[in-house]
C-alpha positions as a Markdown table, in Angstrom:
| # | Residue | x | y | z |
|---|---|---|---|---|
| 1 | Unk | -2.9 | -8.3 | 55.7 |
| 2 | Unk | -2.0 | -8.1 | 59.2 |
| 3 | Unk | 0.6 | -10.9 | 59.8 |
| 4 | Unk | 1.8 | -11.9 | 63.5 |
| 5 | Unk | 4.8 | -14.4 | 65.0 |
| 6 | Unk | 3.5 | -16.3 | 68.0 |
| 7 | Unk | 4.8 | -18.8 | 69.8 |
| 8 | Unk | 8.2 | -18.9 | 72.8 |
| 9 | Unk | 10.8 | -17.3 | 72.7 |
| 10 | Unk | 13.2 | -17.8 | 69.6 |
| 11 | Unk | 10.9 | -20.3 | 68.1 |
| 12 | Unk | 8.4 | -18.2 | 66.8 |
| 13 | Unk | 5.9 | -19.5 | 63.7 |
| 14 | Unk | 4.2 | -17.3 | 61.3 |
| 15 | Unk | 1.0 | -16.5 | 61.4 |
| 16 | Unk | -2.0 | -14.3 | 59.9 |
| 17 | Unk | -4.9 | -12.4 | 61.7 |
| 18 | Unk | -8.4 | -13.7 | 60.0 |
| 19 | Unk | -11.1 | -11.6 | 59.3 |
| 20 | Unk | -13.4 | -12.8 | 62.5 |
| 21 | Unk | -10.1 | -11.5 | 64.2 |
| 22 | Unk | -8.7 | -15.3 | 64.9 |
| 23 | Unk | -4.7 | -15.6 | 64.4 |
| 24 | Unk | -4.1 | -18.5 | 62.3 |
| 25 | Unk | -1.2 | -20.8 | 61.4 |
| 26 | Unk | 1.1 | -19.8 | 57.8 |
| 27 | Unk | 3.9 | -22.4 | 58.5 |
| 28 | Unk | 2.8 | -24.2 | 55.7 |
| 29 | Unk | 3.2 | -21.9 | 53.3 |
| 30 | Unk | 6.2 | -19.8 | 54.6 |
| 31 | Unk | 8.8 | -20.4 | 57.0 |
| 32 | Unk | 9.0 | -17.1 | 59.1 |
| 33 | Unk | 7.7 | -13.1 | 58.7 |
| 34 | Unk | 11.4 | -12.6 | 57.4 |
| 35 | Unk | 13.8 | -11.7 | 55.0 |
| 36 | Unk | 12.4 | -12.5 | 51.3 |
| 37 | Unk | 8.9 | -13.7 | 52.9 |
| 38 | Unk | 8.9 | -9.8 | 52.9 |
| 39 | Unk | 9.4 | -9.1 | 48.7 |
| 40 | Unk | 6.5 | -7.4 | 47.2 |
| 41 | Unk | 5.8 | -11.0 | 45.3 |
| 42 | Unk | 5.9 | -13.1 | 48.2 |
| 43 | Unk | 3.1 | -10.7 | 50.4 |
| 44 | Unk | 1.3 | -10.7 | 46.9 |
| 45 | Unk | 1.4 | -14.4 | 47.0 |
| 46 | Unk | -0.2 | -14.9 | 50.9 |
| 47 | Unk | -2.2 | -12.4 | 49.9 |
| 48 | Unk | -4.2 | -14.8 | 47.9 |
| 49 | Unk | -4.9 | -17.5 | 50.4 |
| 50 | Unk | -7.6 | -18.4 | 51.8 |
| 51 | Unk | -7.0 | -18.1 | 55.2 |
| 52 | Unk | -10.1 | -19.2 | 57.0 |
| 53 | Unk | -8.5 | -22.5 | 55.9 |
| 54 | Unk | -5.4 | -22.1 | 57.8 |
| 55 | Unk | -5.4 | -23.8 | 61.5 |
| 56 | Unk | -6.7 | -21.9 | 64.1 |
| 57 | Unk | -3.7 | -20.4 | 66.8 |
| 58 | Unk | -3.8 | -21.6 | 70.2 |
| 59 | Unk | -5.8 | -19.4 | 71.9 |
| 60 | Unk | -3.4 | -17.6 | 74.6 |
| 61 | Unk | -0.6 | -18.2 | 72.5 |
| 62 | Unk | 2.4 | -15.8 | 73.2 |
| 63 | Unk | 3.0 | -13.0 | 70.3 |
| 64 | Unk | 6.2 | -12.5 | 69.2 |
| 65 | Unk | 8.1 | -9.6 | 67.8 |
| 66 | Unk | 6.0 | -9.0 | 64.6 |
| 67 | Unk | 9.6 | -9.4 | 62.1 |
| 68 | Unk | 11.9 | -12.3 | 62.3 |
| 69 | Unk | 16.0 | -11.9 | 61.6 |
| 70 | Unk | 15.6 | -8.3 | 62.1 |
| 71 | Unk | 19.5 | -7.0 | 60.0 |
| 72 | Unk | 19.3 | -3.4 | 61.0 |
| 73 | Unk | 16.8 | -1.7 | 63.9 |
| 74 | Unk | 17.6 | 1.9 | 62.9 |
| 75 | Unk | 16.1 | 5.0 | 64.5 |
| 76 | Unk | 15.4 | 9.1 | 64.1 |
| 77 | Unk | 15.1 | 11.4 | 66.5 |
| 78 | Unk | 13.6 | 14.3 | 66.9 |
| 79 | Unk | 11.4 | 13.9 | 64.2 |
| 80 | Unk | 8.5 | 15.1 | 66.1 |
| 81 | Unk | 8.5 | 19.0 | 65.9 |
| 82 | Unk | 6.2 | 19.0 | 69.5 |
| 83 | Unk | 8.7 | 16.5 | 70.8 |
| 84 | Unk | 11.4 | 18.5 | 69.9 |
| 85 | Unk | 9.8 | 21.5 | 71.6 |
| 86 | Unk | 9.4 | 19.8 | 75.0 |
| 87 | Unk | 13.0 | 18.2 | 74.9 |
| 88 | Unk | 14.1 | 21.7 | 74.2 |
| 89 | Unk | 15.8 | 20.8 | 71.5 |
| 90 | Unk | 16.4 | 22.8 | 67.6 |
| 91 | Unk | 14.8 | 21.3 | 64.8 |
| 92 | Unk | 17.6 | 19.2 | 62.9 |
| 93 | Unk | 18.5 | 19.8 | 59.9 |
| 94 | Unk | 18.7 | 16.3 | 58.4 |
| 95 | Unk | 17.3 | 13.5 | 60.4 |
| 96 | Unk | 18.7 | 12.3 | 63.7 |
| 97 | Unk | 19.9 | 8.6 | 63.1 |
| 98 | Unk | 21.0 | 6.1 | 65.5 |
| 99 | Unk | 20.7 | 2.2 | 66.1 |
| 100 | Unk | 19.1 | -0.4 | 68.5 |
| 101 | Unk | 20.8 | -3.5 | 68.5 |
| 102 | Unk | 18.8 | -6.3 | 67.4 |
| 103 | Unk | 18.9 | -8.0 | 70.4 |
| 104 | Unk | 16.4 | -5.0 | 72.5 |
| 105 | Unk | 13.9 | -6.9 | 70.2 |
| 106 | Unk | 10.9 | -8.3 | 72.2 |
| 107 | Unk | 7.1 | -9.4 | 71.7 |
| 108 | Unk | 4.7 | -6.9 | 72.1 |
| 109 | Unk | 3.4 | -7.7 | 75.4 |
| 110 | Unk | 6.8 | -9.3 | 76.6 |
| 111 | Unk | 8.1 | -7.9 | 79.8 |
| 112 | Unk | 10.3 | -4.6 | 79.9 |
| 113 | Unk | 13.4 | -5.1 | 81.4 |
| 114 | Unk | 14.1 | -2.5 | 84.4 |
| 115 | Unk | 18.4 | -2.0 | 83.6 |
| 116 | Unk | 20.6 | -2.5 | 86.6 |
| 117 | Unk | 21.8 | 0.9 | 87.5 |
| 118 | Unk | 18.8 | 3.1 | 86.1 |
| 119 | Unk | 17.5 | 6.0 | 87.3 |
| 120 | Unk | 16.0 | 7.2 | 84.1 |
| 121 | Unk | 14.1 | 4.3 | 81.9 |
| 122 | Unk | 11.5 | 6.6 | 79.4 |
| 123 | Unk | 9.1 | 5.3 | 77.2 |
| 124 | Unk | 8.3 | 6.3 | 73.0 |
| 125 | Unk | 5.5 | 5.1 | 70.9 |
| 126 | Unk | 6.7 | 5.1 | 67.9 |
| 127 | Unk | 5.7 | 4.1 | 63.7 |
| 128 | Unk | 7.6 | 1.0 | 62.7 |
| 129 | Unk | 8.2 | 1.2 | 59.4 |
| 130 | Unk | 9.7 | -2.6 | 58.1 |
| 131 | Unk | 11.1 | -2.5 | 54.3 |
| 132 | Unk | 10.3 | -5.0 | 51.5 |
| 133 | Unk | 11.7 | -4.8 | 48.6 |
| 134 | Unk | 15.5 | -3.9 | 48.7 |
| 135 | Unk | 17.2 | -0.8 | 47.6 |
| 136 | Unk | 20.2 | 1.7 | 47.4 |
| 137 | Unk | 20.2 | 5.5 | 46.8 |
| 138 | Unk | 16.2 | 5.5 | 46.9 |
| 139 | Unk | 13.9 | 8.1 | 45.1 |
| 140 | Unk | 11.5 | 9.6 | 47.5 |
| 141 | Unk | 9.2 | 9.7 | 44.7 |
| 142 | Unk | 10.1 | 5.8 | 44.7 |
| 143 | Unk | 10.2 | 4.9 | 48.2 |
| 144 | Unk | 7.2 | 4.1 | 49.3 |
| 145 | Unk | 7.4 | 1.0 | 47.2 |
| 146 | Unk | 9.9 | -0.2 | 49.5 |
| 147 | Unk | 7.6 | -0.4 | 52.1 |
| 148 | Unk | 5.8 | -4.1 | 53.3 |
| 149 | Unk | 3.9 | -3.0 | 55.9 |
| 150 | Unk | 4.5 | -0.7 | 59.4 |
| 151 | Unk | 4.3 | -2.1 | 63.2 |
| 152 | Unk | 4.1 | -0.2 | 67.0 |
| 153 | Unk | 7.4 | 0.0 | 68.2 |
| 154 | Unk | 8.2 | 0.9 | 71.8 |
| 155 | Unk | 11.3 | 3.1 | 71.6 |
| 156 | Unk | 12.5 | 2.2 | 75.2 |
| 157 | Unk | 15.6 | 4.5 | 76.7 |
| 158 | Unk | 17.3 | 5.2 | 79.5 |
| 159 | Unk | 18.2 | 8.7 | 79.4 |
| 160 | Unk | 20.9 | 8.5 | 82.0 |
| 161 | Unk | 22.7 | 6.2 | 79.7 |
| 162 | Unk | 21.8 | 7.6 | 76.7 |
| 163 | Unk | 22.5 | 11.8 | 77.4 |
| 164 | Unk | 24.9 | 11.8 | 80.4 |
| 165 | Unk | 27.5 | 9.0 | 80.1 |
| 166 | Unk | 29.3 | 10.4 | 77.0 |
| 167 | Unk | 29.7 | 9.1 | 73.5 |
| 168 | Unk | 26.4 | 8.4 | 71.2 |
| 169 | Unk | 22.8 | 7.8 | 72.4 |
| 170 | Unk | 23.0 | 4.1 | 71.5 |
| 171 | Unk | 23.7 | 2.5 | 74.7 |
| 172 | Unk | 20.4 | 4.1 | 76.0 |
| 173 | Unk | 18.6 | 2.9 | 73.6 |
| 174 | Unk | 19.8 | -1.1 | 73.0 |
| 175 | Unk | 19.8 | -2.4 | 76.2 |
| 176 | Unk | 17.6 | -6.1 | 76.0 |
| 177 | Unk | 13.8 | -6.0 | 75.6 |
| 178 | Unk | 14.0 | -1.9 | 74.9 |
| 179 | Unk | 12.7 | -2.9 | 71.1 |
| 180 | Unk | 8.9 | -4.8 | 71.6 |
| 181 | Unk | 7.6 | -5.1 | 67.9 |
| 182 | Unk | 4.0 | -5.7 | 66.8 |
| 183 | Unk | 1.1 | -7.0 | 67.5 |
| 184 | Unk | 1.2 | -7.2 | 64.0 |
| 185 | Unk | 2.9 | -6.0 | 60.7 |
| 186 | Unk | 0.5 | -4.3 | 58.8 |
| 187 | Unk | 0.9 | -4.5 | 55.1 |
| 188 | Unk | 0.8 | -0.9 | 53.4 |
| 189 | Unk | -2.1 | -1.5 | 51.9 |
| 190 | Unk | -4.0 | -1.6 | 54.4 |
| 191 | Unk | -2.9 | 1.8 | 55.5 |
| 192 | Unk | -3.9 | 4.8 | 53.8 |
| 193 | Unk | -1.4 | 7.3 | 54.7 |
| 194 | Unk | 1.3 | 6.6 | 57.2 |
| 195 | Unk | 1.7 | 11.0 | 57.8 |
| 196 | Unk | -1.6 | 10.5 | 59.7 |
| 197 | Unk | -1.8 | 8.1 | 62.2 |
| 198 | Unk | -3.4 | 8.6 | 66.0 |
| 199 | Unk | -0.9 | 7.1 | 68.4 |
| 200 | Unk | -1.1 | 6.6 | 72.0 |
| 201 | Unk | 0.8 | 5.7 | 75.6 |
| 202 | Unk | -0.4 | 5.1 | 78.7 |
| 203 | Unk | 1.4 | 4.0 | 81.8 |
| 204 | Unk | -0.5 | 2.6 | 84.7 |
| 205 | Unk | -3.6 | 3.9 | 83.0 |
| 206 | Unk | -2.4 | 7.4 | 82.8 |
| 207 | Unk | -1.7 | 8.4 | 79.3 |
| 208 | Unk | 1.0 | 10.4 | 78.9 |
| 209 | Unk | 1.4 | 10.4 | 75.0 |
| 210 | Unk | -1.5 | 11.3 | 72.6 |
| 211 | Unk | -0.2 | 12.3 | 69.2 |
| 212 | Unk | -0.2 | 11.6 | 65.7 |
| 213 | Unk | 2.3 | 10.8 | 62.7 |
| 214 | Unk | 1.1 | 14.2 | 61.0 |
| 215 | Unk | 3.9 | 15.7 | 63.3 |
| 216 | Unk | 6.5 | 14.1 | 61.7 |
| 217 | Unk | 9.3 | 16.3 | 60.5 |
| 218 | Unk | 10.8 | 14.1 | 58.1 |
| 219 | Unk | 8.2 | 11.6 | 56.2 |
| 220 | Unk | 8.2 | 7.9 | 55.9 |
| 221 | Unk | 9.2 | 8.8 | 51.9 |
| 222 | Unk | 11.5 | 11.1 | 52.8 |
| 223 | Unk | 13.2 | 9.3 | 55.5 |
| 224 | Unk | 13.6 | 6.0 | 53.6 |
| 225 | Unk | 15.4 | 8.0 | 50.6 |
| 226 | Unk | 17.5 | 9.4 | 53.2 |
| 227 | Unk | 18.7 | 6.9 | 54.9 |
| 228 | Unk | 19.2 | 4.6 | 51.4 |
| 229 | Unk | 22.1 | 7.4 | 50.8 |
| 230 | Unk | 24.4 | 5.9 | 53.4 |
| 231 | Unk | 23.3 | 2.1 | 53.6 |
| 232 | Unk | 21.4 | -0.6 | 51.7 |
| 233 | Unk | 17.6 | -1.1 | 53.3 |
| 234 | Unk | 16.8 | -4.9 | 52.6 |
| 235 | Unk | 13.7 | -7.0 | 53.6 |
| 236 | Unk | 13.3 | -7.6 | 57.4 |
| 237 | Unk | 14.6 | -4.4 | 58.1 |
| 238 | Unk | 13.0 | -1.5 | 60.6 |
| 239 | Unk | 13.0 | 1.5 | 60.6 |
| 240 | Unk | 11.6 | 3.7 | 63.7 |
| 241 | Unk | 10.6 | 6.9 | 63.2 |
| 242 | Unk | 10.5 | 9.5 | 66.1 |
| 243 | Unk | 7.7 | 10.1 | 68.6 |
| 244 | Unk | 5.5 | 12.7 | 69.8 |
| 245 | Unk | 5.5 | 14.9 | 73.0 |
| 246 | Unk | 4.4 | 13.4 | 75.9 |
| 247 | Unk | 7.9 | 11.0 | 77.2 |
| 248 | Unk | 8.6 | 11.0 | 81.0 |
| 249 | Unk | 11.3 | 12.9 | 80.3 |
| 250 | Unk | 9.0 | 15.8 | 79.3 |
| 251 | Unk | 7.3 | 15.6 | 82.4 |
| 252 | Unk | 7.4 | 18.5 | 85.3 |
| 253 | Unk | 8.8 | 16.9 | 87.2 |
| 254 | Unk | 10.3 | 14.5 | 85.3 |
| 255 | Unk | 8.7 | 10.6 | 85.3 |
| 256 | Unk | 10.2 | 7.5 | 84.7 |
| 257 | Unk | 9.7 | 3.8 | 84.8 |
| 258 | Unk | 10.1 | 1.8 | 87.8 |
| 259 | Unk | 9.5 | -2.1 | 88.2 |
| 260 | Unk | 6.0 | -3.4 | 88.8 |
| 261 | Unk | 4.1 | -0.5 | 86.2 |
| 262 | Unk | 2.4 | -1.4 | 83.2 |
| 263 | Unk | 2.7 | 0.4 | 79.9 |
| 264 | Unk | -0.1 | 0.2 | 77.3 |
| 265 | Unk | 0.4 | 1.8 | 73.8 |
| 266 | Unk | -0.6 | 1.6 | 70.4 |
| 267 | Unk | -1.1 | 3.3 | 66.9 |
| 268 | Unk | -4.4 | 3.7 | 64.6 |
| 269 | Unk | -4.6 | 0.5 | 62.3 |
| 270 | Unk | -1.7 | -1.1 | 63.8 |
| 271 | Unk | -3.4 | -2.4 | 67.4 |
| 272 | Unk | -1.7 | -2.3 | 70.7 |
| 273 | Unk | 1.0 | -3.5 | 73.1 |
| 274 | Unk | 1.0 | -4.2 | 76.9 |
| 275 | Unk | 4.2 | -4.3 | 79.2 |
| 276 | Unk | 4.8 | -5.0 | 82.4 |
| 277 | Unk | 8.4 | -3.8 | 83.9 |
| 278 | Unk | 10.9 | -5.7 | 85.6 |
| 279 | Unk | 13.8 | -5.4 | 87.1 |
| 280 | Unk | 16.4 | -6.9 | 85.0 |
């Protein structure tokens, strides 16, 4: 299934993409793509609807950020070894974790907001990864039935802020609308193997970023047993898991974001995102 929020701001309904590619209506049978609509039983149970019965979306309708109540937004880095390479940065260890706060979360196609005082906004496609069914102290040979479905994230940073102000990365990386989500959360089986995906940015029709999840240091398996060590991973939450070379910051010279550009990205299976940037 690929399921979808649409609607304004903060009042988003649920909603499924039919197989003629129309988004149609799920608010009578759930009341968000959220929390416990998430558990393994509950996609199992939309899964059986008929949905070229469901009312038709409003064509033009706004797309929202593909998960609702989002608890924790958390983040590696470095997990691409070529995007390690051109950030000339050592291979780690043990995954690079960090956080974006819940409120960088944006539609897909929502405007990106420029911060006051940037010199350095960057851009990262990255594999979404949004957990179902709960769990603590994981088995990687377990994990992946944790998984409801993966998404496009847009790992927005500002470098400035997040490698030359002191103290962690996260205020680089949380400022409001750095977290667009979607088009759509793709349930896992509709994706074969997540350690192979073809992913993609372009910014003003230039693409920068051409890559794929078969990169990845860590795995989604491997990264989800991981992170289960040191917190709880409940339904609704997302994990984002690195991206490959090709970020402004890689660049000779280096390239950054600056009001007015337009960002296109997306992922194989997952479909695609459009931004325009602002000034915030």
């Amino acid at each position: 299934m690929k399921l979808l929020r649409f609607g304004p701001k903060g009042l988003e309904k649920p909603g499924i993409v039919a197989a003629d590619g129309s988004l149609r209506d799920l608010s009578g049978h759930v009341d968000d793509i959220a929390g416990e609509a998430l558990l393994p039983e509950q996609l199992a149970r939309l899964s059986q609807l008929d949905v070229e019965t469901l009312p038709k979306v409003q064509e033009g309708a706004r797309i929202g950020p593909c998960v609702g109540r989002v608890g924790k937004f958390i983040c590696i880095g470095l997990n691409y070894a070529d995007h390690a390479a051109e950030a000339g940065a050592e291979l780690p260890a043990e995954p690079v974790v960090f956080s974006k706060w819940t409120s960088a979360i944006c539609g897909p196609n929502d405007d990106i907001e420029i911060p006051r005082d940037s010199s350095s906004t960057d851009w990262e496609v990255e594999l979404g990864v949004v957990i179902g069914k709960p769990g603590r102290y994981i088995d990687e040979a377990d994990a992946m039935d944790h998984v409801a479905g993966y998404c496009v994230v847009n790992d927005i940073s500002e470098r400035e802020f997040q490698l030359e102000r002191s103290g962690t990365w996260d205020k680089g990386k949380g400022c409001d609308t750095f977290g667009p989500l979607g088009p759509w959360l793709v349930t896992a089986d509709e994706i074969g193997d997540p350690g192979n995906l073809a992913m993609w940015l372009e910014v003003d029709g230039h693409r920068y970023q051409n890559g794929s999840t078969s990169t990845m240091v860590f795995g989604v398996a491997h990264l989800m047993a991981y992170l289960s060590r040191f917190m709880s991973l409940q339904p609704g939450d997302v994990i984002s898991t690195g991206t490959p070379p090709g970020v402004g910051m890689g660049q000779t010279p280096k390239v950054y974001l600056r009001p007015g550009q337009t960002m296109r990205l997306g992922i194989e299976g997952l479909g695609e995102q459009s931004q325009r940037t602002i000034q915030a």
